[in-house]
Wavefront OBJ file of the C-alpha trace (Angstrom):
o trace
v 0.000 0.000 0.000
v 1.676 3.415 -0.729
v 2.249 5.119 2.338
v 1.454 8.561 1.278
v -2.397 7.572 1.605
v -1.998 6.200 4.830
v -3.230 8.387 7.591
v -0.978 10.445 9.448
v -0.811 13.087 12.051
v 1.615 15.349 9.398
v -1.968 15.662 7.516
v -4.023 17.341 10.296
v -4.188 20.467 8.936
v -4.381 19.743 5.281
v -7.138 21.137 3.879
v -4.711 23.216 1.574
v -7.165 23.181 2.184
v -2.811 21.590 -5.646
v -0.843 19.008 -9.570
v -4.223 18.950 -10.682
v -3.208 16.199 -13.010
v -1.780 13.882 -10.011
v -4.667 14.590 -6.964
v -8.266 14.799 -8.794
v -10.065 18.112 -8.273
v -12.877 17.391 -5.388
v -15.406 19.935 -7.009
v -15.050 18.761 -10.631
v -18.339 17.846 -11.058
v -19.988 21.247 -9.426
v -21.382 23.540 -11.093
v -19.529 27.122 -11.341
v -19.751 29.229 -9.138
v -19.811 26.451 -6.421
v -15.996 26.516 -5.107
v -16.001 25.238 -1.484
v -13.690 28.388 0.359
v -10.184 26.944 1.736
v -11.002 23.092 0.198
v -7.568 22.641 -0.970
v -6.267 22.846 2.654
v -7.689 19.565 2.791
v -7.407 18.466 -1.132
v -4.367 16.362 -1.161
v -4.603 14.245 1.933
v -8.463 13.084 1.287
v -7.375 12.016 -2.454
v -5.221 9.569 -0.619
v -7.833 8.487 1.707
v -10.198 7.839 -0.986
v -7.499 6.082 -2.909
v -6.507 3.864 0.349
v -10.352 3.369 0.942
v -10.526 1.930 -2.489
v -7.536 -0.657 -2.529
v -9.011 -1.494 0.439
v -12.259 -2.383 -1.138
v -10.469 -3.800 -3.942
v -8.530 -6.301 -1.843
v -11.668 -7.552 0.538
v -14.556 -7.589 -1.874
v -14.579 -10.235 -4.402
v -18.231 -9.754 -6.740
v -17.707 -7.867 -9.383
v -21.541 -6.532 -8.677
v -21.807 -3.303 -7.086
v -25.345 -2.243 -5.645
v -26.989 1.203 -5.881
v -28.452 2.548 -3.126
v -32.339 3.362 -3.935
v -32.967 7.147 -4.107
v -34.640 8.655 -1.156
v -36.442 11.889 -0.356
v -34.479 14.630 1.496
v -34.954 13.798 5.042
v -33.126 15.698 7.125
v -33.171 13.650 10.252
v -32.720 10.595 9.338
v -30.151 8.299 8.931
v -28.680 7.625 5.124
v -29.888 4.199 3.338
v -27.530 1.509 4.585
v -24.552 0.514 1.722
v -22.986 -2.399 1.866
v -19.448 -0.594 2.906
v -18.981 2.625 4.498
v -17.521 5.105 2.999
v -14.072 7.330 4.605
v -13.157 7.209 8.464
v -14.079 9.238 11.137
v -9.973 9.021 12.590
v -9.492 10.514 9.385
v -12.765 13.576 9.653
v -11.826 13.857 13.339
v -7.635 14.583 12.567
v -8.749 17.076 9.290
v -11.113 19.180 12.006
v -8.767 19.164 14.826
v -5.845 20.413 12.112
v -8.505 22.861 10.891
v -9.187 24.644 14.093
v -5.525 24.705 15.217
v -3.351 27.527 13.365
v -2.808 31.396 13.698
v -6.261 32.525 15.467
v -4.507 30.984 18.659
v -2.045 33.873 18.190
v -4.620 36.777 18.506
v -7.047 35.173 21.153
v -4.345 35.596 24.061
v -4.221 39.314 23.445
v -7.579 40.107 22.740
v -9.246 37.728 26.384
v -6.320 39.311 28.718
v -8.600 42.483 29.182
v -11.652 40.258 29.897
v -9.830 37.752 32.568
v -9.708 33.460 32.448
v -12.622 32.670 33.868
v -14.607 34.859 31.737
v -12.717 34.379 28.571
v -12.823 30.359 29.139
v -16.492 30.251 29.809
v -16.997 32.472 27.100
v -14.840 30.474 24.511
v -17.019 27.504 25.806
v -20.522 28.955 24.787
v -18.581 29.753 21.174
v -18.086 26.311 21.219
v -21.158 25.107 21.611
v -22.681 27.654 19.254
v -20.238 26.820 16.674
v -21.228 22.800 17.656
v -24.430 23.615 17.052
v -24.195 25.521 13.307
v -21.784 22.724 12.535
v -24.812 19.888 12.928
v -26.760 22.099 11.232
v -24.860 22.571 8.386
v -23.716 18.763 7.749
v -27.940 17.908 7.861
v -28.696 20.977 5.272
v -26.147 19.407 2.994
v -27.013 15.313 3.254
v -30.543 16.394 2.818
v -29.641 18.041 -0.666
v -27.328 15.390 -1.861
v -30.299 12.792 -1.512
v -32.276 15.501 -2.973
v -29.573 15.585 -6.095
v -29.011 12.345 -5.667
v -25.353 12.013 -5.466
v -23.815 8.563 -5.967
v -22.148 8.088 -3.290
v -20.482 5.299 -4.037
v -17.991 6.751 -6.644
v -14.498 7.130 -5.440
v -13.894 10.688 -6.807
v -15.967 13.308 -4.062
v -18.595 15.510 -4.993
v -18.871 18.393 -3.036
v -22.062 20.374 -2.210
v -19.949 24.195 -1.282
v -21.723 26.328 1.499
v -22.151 28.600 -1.463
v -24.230 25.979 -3.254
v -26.347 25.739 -0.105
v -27.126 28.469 0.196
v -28.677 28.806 -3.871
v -30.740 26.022 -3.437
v -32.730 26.841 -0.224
v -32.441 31.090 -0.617
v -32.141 31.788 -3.896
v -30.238 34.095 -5.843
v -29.861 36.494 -2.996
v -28.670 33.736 -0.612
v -25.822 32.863 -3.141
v -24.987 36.434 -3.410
v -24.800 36.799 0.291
v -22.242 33.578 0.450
v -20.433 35.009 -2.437
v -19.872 38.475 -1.300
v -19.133 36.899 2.508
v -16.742 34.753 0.549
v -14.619 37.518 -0.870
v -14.232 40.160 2.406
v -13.641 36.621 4.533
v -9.949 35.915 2.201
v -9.150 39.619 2.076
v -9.373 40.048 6.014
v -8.012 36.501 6.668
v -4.683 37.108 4.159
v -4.672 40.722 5.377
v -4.364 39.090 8.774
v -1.835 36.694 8.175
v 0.374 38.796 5.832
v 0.546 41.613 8.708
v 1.304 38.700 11.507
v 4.070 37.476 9.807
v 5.574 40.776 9.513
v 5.060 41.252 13.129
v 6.767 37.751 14.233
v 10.374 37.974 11.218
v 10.550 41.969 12.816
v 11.016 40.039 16.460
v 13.091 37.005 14.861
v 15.512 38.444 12.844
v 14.715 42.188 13.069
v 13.883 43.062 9.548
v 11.399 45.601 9.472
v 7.438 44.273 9.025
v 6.507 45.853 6.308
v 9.107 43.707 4.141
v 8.638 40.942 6.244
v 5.031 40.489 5.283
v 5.360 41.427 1.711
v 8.447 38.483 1.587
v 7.043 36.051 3.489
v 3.886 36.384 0.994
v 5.380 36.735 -2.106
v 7.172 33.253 -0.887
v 4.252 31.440 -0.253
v 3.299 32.958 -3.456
v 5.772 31.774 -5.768
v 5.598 27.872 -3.692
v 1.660 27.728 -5.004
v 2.595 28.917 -8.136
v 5.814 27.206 -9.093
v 5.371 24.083 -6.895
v 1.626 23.084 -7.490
v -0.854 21.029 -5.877
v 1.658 18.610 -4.948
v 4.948 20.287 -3.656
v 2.431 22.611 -1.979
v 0.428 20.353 -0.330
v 3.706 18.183 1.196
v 5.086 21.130 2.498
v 1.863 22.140 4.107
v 1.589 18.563 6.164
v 5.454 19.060 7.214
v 4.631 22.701 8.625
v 1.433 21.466 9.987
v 2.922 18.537 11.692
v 5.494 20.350 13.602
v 2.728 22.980 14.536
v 1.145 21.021 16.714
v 4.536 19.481 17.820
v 5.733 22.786 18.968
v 2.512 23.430 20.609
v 1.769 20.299 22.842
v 5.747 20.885 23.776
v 5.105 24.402 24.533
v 1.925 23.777 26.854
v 3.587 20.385 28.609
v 6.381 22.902 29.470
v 4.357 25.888 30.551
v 2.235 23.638 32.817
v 5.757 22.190 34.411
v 7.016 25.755 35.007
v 4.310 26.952 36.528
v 2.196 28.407 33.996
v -0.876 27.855 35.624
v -0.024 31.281 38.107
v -2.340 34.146 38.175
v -5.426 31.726 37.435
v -7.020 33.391 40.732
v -7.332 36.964 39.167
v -10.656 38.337 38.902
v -12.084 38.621 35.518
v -14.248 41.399 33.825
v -17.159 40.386 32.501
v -17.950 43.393 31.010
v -14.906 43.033 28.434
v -16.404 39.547 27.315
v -18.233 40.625 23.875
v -14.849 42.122 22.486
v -13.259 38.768 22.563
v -16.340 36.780 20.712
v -15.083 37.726 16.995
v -11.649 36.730 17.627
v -12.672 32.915 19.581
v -14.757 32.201 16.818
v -12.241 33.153 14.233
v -9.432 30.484 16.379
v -12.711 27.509 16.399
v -14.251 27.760 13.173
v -13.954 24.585 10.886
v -17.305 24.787 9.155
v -15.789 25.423 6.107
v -15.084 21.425 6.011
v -18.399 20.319 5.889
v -19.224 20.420 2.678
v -16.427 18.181 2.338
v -16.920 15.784 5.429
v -20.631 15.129 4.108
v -18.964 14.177 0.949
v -15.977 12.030 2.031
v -18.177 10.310 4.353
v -21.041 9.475 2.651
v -23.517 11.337 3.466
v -23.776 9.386 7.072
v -25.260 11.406 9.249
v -24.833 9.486 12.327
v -20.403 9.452 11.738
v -20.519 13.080 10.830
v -21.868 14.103 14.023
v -19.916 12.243 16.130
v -16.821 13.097 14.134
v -17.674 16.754 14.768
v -18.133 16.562 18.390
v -14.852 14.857 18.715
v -12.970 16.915 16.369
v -13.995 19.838 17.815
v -13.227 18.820 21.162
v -9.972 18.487 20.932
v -8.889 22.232 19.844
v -11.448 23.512 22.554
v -9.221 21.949 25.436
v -6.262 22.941 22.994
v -7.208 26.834 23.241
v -8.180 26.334 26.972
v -5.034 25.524 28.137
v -3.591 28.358 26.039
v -5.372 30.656 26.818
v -5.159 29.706 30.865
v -1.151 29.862 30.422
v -1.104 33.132 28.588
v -2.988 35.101 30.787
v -2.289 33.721 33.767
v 0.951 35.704 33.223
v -0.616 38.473 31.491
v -2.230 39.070 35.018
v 1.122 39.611 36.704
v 2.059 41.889 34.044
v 1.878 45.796 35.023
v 0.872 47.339 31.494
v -1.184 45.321 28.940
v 1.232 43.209 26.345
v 0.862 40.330 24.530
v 0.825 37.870 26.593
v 2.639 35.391 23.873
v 5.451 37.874 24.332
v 5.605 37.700 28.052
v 5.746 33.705 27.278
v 8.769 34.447 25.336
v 10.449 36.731 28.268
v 9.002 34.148 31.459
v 10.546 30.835 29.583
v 13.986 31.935 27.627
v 13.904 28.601 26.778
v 11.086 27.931 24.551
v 11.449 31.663 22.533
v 12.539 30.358 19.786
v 9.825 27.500 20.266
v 7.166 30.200 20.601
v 8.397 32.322 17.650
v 8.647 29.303 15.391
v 5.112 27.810 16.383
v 3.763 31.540 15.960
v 5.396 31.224 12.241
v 4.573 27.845 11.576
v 0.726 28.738 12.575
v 0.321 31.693 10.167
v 2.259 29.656 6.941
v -0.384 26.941 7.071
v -3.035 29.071 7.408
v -1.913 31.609 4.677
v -1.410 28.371 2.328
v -5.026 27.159 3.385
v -6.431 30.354 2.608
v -4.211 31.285 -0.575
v -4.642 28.203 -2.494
v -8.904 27.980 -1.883
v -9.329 32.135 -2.967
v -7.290 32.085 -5.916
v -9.344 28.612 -6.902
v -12.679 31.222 -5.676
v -11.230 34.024 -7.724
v -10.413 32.236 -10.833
v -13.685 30.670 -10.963
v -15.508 33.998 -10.510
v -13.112 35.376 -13.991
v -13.568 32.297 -15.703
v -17.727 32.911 -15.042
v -16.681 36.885 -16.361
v -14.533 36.098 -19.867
v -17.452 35.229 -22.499
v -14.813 33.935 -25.140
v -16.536 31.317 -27.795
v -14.380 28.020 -27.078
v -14.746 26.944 -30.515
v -12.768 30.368 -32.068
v -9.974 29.652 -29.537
v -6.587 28.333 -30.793
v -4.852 26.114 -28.525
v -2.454 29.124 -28.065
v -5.327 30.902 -27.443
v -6.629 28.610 -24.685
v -3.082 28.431 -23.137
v -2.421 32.502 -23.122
v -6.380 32.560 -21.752
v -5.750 29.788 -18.922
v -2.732 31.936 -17.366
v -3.996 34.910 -17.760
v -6.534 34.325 -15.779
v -4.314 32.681 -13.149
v -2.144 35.530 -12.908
v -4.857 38.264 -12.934
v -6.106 35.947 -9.730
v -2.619 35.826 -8.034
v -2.663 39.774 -8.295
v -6.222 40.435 -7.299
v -5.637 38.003 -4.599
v -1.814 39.166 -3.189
v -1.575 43.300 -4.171
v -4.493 44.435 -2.046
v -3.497 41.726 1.096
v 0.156 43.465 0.825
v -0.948 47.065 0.530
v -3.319 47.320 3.741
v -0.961 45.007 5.663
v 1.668 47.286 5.227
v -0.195 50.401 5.441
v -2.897 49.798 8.356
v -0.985 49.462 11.713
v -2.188 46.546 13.788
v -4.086 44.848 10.190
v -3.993 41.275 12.217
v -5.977 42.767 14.741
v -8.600 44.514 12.684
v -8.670 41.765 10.399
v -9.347 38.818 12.651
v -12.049 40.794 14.279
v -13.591 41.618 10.957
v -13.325 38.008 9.777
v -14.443 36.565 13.010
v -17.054 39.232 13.890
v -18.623 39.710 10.546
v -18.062 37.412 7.579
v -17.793 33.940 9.494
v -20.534 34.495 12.036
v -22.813 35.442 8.672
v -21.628 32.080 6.286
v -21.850 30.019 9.369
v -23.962 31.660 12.163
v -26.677 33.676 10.481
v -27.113 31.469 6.722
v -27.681 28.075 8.241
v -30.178 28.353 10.176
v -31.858 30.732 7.045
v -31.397 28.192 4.800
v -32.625 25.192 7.331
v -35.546 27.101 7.769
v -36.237 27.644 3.904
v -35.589 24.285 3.413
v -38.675 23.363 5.899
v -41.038 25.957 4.198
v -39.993 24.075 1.130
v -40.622 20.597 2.468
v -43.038 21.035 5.255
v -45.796 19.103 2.946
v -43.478 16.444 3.178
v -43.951 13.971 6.517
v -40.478 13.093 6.668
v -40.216 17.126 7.613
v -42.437 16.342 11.126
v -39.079 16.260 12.929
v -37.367 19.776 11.965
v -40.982 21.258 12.625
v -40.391 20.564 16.305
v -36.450 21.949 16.203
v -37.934 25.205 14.406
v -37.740 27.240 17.663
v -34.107 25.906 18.175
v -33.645 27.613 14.480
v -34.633 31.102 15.348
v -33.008 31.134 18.816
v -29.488 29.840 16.685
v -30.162 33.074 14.277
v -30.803 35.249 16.325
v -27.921 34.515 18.586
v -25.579 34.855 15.353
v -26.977 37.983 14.564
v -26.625 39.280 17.557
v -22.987 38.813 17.360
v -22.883 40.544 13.981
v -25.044 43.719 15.500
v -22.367 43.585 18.754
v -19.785 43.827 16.421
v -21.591 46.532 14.321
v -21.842 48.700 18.080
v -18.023 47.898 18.754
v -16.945 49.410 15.893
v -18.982 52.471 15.911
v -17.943 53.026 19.598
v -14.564 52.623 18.637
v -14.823 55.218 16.190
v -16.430 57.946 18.217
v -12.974 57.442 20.496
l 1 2 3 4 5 6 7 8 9 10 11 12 13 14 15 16 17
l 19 20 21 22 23 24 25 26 27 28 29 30 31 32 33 34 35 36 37 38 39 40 41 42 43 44 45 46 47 48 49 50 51 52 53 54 55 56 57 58 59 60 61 62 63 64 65 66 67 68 69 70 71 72 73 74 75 76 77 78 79 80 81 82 83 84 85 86 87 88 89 90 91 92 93 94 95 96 97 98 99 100 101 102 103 104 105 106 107 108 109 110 111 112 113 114 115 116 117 118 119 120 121 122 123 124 125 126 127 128 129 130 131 132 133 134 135 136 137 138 139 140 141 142 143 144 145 146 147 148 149 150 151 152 153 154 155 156 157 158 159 160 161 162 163 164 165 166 167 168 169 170 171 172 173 174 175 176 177 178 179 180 181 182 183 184 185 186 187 188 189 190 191 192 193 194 195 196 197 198 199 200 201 202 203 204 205 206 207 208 209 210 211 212 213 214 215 216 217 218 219 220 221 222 223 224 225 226 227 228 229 230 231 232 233 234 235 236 237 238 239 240 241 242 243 244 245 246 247 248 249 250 251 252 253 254 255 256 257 258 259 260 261 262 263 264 265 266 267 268 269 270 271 272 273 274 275 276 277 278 279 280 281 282 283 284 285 286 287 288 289 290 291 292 293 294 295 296 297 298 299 300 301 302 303 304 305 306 307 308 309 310 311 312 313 314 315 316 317 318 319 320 321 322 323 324 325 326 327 328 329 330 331 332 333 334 335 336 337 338 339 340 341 342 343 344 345 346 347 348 349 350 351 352 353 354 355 356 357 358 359 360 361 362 363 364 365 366 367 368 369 370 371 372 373 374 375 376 377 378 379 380 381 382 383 384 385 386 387 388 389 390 391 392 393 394 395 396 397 398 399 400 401 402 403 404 405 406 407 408 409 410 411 412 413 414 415 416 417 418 419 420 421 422 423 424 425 426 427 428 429 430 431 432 433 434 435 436 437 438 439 440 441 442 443 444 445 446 447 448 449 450 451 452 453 454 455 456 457 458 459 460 461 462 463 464 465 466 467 468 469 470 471 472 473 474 475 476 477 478 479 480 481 482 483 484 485 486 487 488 489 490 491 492 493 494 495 496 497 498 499
């Protein structure tokens, strides 16, 4: 068996989330316009699952005669038609979620809870948790119930994806694919506006060049390695980084905890300074953007998808805990306000270089995440735009065409991230809060419960639909909550204006 498709922890975080020609596209088969946002973080490593899950099948199935599952009406609470063999691995959902969650919004949550306290910040990042647990389920039932709707064949080795975007046509409308679309876009501008600015900020403290060329460097970098490299080279050297990620990081907490880093836990908290930290802890747990592709990889089983959600998303919850507990337990000893991933630095001489390399390590896999699934968005949206006849192209023609639009995608993409990252002081800030606060609460707080509820108006004459009648209250409490969060944000901002 080739040991590249074997799981391994060196994948956790691969939903980088490209060459096309050697890992199959997972969206072939969508229609434009349906581009699941940061998929190729996860691209490479579930073409080798599906691969190993097929030798497998190969080697321990002997008929030639493959069943089809019967067609069924969407039901949205009920468990998929049994198949003969189950499709993916929930070791393998569970390790792509818990590689997800863990990467550079760890870096900004410290900072922003210290003001706010422990206690308040943990309890606080638990309720996120269980709101984001909640949109998660949500999402994962919206899109099995419209693959049985479509009728997806899942049997076939090669995944087809349903994108949030997708979603969010099919139960809204034109307007609800709009929203998604628009979300889309100002979601990769803040998040590579974000990372760009962060890595600045950690090669200014590491080798002391100033941030403004550190960002536009280590960019253009990552840059070149997506275009020159590919799918492939990319996609290796994201599992390496991602793998000794979360190396550095259990080693950094096992040591903080052995030091005492648990100090300062008994400081009161201020509850009052709790809202200004919700953006930022839901922009450090969010993983919804894998659903889409865990419905698909899986099978559409509803009963493994849950259960791989609860666990994956456990495990970065007690991740950021601890974190967060260590951080500002010596933030609270501090006597001005710093970042308390600095004062780790200063308290432990030993493990600098440890914290300055995981802070690095978190913000590469994310920017590679986030680069390679917007310029896929991007180039989609200009291939949709350029109304050239196919049949008056030359295959020149089609060749100049194909990288033109690649590199008008790479500049859309890169020359705005580099020219507010260099230009706005504190962008990672600004930009997580944006992200968290705004365009993630409204793809993944506010739209699924919309679209779960226009999916019942749609098939409330349908029996099957008795059960999501009864969870309809559950709904609106869910949206409004998430919209709550987007009008909190709305308030922050205007106060911080007026000062």
């Amino acid at each position: 068996m080739d040991a590249q498709c074997m799981p391994s922890s060196s994948s956790l975080h691969s939903k980088s989330h490209k060459n096309v020609t050697v890992i199959p596209p997972l969206i072939r088969r969508q229609q434009k316009n349906t581009t699941v946002f940061f998929k190729y973080r996860i691209r490479g490593y579930l073409a080798c699952a599906c691969r190993w899950q097929q030798e497998r099948r190969e080697i321990t199935t002997q008929s030639p005669l493959v069943m089809k599952a019967k067609k069924v009406p969407v039901e949205l609470s009920e468990e998929p038609a049994k198949v003969t063999e189950k499709k993916g691995t929930v070791a393998v959902a569970v390790a792509l979620i818990i590689g997800t969650s863990i990467g550079s919004g760890m870096l900004a949550l410290p900072q922003k809870a210290s003001p706010a306290g422990v206690i308040p910040s943990s309890i606080c990042m638990i309720a996120c948790w269980g709101f984001l647990l909640i949109e998660a389920l949500l999402l994962v039932e919206i899109n099995v119930g419209l693959r049985r709707k479509q009728g997806k064949n899942e049997d076939e080795g090669e995944l087809e994806v349903i994108s949030i975007r997708t979603m969010a046509q099919e139960t809204l409308g034109d307007w609800g694919g709009t929203l998604a679309t628009i979300t889309y876009v100002f979601l990769g501008y803040t998040s590579m506006i974000a990372y760009s600015s962060k890595s600045g900020e950690i090669l200014f403290h590491l080798v002391n060049l100033p941030e403004s060329v550190s960002s536009c460097l280590f960019t253009t970098i990552f840059t070149v390695l997506v275009s020159v490299g590919g799918t492939q080279a990319t996609d290796q050297v994201n599992q390496w980084l991602t793998a000794s990620m979360i190396g550095l990081l259990l080693a950094i907490e096992v040591i903080a905890v052995a030091f005492g880093g648990w100090s300062g836990l008994e400081g009161s908290g201020d509850w009052g300074k709790v809202p200004a930290t919700i953006p930022v802890m839901i922009f450090a747990l969010v993983y919804h953007d894998l659903a889409p592709v865990l419905c698909a990889y899986l099978g559409g089983d509803l009963k493994r998808l849950r259960t791989s959600i609860l666990l994956g998303s456990i495990v970065p919850l007690l991740a950021l805990l601890v974190w967060d507990a260590i951080a500002l337990g010596l933030s609270a000893q501090a006597d001005q306000v710093v970042d308390p991933v600095l004062l780790m630095s200063e308290r432990w001489s030993g493990v600098s270089y440890m914290l300055e390399a995981f802070s690095l390590l978190a913000v590469a896999t994310s920017l590679i995440g986030t680069l390679l699934g917007f310029l896929e968005f991007l180039k989609e949206q200009l291939k949709n735009l350029s109304r050239v006849s196919k049949a008056t192209r030359t295959l020149q023609g089609e060749w100049w065409e194909r990288n033109k639009i690649n590199f008008t995608a790479k500049a859309l993409a890169v020359a705005p991230t580099l020219v507010v990252s260099t230009i706005v002081p504190d962008a990672f800030s600004a930009a997580t809060d944006i992200a968290g606060g705004y365009c993630m609460t409204i793809l993944y707080g506010v739209l699924p419960p919309a679209m779960a509820w226009a999916m019942y108006n749609r098939e409330r004459e349908d029996s099957s639909q008795n059960e999501l009648s009864r969870v309809r209250p559950a709904l609106l409490g869910v949206g409004i909550l998430a919209s709550g969060i987007v009008v909190e944000q709305i308030l922050q901002d205007f106060s911080a204006l007026h000062h």
